[in-house]
Short mmCIF file of the C-alpha atoms (twelve columns), coordinates in Angstrom:
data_MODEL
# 
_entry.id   MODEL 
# 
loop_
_atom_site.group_PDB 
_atom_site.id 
_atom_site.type_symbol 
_atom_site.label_atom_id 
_atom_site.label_alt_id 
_atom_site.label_comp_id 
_atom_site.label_asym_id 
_atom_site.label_seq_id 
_atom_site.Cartn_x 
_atom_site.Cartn_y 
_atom_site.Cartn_z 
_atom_site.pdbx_PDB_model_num 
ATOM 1   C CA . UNK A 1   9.979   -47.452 -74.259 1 
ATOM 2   C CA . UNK A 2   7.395   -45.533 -71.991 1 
ATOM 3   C CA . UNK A 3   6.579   -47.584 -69.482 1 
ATOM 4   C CA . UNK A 4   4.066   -45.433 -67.344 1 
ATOM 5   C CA . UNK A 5   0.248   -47.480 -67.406 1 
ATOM 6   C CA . UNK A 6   -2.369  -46.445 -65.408 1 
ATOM 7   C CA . UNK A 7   -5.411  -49.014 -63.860 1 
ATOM 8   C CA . UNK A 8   -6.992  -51.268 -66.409 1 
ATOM 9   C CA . UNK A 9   -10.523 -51.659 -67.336 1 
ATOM 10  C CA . UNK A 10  -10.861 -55.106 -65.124 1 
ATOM 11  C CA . UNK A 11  -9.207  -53.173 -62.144 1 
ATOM 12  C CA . UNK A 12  -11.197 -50.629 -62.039 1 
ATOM 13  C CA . UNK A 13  -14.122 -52.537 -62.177 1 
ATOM 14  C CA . UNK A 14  -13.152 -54.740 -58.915 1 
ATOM 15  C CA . UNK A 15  -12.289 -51.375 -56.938 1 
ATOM 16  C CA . UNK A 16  -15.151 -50.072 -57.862 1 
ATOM 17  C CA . UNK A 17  -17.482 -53.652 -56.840 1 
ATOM 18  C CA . UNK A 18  -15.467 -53.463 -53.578 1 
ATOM 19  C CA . UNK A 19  -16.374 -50.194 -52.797 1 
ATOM 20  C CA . UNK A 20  -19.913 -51.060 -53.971 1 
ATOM 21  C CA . UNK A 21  -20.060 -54.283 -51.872 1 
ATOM 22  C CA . UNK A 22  -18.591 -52.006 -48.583 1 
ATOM 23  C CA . UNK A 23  -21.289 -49.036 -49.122 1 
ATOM 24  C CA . UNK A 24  -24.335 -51.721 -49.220 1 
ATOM 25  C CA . UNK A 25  -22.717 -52.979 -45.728 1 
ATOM 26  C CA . UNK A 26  -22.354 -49.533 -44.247 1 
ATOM 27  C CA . UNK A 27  -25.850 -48.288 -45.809 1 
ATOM 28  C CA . UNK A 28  -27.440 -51.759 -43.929 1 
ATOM 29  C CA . UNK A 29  -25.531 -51.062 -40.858 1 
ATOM 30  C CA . UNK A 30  -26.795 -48.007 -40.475 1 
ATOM 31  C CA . UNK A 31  -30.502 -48.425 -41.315 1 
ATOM 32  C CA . UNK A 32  -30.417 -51.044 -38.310 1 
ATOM 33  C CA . UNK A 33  -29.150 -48.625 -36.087 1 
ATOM 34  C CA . UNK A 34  -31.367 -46.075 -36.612 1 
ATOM 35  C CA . UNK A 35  -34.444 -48.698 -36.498 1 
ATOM 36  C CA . UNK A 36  -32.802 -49.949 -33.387 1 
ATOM 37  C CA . UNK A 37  -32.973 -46.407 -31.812 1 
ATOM 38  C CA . UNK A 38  -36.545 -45.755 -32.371 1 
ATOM 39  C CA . UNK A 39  -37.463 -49.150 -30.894 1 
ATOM 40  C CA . UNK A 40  -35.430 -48.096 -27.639 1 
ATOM 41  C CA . UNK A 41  -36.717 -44.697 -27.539 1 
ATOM 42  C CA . UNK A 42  -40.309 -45.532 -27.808 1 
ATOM 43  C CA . UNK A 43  -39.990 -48.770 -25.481 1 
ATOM 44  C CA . UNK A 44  -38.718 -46.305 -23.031 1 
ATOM 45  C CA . UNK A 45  -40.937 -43.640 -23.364 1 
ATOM 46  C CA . UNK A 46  -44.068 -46.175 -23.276 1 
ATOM 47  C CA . UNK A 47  -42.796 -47.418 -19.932 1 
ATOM 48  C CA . UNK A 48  -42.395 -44.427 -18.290 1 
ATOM 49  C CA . UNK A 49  -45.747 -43.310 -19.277 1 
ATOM 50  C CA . UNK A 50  -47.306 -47.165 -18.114 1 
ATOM 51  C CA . UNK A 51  -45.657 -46.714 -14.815 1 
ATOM 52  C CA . UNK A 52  -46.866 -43.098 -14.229 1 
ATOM 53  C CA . UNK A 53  -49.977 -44.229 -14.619 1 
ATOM 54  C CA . UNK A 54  -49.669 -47.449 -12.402 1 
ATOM 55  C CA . UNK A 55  -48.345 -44.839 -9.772  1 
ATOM 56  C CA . UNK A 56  -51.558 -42.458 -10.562 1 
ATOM 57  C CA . UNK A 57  -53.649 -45.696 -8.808  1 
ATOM 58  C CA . UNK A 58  -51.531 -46.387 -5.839  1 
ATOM 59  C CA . UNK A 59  -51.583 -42.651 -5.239  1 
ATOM 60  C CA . UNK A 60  -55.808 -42.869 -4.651  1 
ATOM 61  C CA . UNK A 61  -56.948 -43.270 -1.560  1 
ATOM 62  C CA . UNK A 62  -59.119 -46.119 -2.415  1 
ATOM 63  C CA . UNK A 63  -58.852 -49.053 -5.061  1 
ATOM 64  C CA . UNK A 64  -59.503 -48.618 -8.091  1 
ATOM 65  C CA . UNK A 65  -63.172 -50.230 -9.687  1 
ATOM 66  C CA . UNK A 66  -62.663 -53.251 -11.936 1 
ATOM 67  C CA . UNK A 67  -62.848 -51.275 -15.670 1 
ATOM 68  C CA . UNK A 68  -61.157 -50.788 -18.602 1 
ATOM 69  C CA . UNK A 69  -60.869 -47.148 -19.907 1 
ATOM 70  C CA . UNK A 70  -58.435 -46.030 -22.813 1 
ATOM 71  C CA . UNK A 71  -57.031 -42.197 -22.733 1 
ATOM 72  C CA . UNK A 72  -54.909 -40.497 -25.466 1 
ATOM 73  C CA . UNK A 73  -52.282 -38.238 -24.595 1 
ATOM 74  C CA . UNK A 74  -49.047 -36.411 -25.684 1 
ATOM 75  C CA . UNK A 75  -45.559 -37.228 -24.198 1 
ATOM 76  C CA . UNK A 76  -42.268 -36.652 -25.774 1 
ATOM 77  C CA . UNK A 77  -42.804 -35.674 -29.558 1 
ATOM 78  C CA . UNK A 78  -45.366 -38.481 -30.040 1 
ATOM 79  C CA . UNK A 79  -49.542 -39.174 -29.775 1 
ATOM 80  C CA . UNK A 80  -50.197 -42.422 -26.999 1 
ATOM 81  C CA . UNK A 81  -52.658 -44.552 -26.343 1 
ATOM 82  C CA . UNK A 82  -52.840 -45.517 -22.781 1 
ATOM 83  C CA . UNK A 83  -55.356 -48.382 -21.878 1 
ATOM 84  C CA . UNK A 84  -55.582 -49.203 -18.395 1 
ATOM 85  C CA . UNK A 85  -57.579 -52.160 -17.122 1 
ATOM 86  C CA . UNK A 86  -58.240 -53.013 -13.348 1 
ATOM 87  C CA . UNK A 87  -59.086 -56.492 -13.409 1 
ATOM 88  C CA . UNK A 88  -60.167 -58.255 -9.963  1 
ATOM 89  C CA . UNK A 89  -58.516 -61.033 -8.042  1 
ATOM 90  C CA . UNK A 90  -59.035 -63.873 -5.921  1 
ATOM 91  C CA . UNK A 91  -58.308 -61.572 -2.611  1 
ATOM 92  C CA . UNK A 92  -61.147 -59.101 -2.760  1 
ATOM 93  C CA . UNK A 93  -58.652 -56.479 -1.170  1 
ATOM 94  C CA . UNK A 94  -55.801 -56.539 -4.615  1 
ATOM 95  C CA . UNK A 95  -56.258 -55.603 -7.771  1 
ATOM 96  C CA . UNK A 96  -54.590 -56.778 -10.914 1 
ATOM 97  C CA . UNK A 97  -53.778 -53.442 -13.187 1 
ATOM 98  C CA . UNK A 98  -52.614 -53.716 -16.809 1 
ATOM 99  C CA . UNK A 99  -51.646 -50.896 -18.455 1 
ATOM 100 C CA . UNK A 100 -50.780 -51.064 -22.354 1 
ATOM 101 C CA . UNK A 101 -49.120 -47.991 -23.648 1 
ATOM 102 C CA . UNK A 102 -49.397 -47.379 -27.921 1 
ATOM 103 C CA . UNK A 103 -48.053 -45.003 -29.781 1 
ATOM 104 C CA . UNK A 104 -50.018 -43.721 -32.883 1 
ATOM 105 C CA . UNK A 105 -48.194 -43.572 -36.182 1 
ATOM 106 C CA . UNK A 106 -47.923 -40.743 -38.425 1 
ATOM 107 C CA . UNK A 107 -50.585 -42.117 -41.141 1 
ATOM 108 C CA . UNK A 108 -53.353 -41.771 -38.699 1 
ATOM 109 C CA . UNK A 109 -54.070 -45.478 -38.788 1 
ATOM 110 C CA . UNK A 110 -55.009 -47.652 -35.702 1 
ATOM 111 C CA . UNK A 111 -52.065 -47.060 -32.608 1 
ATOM 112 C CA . UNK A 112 -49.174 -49.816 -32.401 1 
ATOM 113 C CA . UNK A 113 -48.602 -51.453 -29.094 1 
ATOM 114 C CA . UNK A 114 -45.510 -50.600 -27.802 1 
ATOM 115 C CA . UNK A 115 -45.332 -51.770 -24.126 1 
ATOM 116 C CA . UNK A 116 -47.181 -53.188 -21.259 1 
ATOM 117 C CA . UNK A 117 -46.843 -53.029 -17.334 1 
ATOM 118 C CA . UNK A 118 -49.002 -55.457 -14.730 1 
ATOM 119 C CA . UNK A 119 -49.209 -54.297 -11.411 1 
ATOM 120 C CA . UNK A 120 -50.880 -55.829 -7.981  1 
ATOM 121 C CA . UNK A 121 -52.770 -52.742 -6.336  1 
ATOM 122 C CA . UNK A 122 -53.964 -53.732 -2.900  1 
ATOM 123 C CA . UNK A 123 -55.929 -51.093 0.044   1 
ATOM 124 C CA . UNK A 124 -54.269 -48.926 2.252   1 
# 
């Protein structure tokens, strides 16, 4: 009698929903990751552009006006939105600065907020 068999039908079938049950993991894995990347490299991007522009202010020679202005600009391979707003205090000499930093998506729609840096600004 020949005994040589190969896999059967039901075998097969269990390989093959472990291997589909291990690619799904993998495949989810790695979408995170590369969502998780973006997130970092935009959070850090945005903050090094917010606290460029905080240093911008203490670099004048006198404090800033209480205002709100919003600039675009290009850093890195991406289109920001960089509102600044000088907001006063209770000391007449300080100034509260908030600068939020957005990064404008590839559809052209409205910029998504990506970061935000306060600051206390006070004279020379």
């Amino acid at each position: 009698m020949n005994r040589n068999r190969g896999f059967t039908l039901i075998e097969v079938l269990v390989a093959l929903l472990v291997f589909g049950l291990i690619a799904t993991a993998a495949a989810e894995v790695g979408s995170q990751y590369i969502g998780s990347y973006e997130r970092v490299r935009d959070k850090t991007l945005a903050a090094w552009i917010a606290g460029n522009r905080i240093n911008e202010l203490r670099l004048d020679e006198a404090l800033p006006a209480i205002s709100e202005n919003s600039d675009d600009m290009d850093y890195g391979p991406f289109r920001w939105q960089v509102t600044t707003a000088v907001l006063a205090t209770e000391e007449p000499t300080m100034r509260r600065v908030e600068v939020t930093v957005a990064r404008f998506r590839e559809d052209g729609s409205e910029p998504l907020p990506v970061h935000t840096l306060s600051a206390f600004l006070g004279e020379n």
